[in-house]
C-alpha positions as CSV (number, residue, x, y, z in Angstrom):
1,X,-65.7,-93.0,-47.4
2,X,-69.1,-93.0,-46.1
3,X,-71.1,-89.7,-46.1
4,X,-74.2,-89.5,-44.1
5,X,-76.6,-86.5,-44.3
6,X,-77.1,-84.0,-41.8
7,X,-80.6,-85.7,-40.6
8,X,-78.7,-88.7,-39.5
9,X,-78.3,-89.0,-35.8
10,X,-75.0,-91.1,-36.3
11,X,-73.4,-88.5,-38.5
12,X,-70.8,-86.6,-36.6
13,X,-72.3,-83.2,-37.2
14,X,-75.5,-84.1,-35.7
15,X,-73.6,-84.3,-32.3
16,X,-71.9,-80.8,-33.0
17,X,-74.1,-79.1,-35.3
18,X,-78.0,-80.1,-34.9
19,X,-80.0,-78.6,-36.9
20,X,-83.0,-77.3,-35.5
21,X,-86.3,-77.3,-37.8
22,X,-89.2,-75.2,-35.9
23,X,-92.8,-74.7,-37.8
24,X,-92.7,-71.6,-35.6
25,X,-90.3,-69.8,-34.6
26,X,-90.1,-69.3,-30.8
27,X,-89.4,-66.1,-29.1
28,X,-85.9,-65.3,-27.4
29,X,-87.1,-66.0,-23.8
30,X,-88.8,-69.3,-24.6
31,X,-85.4,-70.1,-26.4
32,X,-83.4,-69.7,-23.5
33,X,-85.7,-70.8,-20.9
34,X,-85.5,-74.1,-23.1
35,X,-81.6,-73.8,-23.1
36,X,-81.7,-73.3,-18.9
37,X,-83.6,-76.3,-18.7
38,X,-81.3,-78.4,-20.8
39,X,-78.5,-78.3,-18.0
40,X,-81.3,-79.4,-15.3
41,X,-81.1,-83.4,-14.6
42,X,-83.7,-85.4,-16.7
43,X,-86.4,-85.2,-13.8
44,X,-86.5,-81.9,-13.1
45,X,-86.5,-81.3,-17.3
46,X,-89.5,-83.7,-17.6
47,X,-91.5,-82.2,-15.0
48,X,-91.3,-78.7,-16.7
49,X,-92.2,-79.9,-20.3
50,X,-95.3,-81.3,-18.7
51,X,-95.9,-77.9,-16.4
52,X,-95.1,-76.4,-19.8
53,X,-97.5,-78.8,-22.0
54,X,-99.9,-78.8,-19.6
55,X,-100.0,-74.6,-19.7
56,X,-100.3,-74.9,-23.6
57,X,-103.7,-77.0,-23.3
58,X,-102.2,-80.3,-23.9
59,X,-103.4,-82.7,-20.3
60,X,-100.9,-84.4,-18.9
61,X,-101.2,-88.0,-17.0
62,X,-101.9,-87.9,-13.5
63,X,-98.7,-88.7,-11.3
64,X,-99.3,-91.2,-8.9
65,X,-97.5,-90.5,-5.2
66,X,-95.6,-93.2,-3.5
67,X,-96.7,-94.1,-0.5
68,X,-93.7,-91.8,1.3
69,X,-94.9,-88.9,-1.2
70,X,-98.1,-89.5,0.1
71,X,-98.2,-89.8,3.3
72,X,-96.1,-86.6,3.6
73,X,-99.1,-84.8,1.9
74,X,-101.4,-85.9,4.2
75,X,-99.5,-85.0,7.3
76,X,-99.1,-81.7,5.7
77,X,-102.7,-81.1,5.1
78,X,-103.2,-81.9,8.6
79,X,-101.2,-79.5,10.0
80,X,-102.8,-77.0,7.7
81,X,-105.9,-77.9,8.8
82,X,-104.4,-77.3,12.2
83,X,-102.9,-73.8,11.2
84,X,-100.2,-75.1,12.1
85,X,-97.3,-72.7,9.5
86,X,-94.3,-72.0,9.3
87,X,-93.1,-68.8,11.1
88,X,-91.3,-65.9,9.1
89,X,-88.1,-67.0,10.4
90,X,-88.5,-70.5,9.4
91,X,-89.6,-69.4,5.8
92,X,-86.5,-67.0,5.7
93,X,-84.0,-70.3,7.1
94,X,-85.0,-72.1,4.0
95,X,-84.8,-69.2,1.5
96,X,-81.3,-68.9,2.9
97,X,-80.2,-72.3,3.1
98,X,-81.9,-72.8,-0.5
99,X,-81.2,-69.8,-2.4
100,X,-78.1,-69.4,-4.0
């Protein structure tokens, strides 16, 4: 029989048991805001841990639009620079068809 230690990411306690080494301990709320994000898909997760690095001094790389991402950005800036806005009942349709 073949033992592997703990460490080892192929050892079958690793997958139910990791253990968790911190130089610092964080405080409960970071804990489970880290344990919220975990059930977010990988996109979402990767765009807070740079918010998150990014808060904690460390710069990030600029993310470059695509041309859709773009070119929706613009328009938008045009119709701010319009004044164009959403009413209060618009605002409120989105809450409601986004908040859960």
């Amino acid at each position: 029989m073949i033992t592997r230690p703990l460490s080892d990411p192929l050892s079958p306690r690793w997958l139910v048991q990791p253990e968790v080494w911190y130089t610092h301990p964080m405080t409960k709320l970071l804990e489970h805001a880290v344990d919220t994000v975990r059930a977010l898909p990988p996109a979402m997760q990767d765009d807070l841990a740079r918010l998150l690095l990014q808060l904690a001094g460390e710069e990030q790389p600029v993310i470059q639009l695509t041309q859709e991402e773009a070119a929706s950005f613009a328009e938008s800036r045009a119709q701010a620079s319009r004044r164009e806005f959403a009413t209060d009942d618009q605002v409120r349709a989105v809450w409601a068809k986004h908040s859960h």
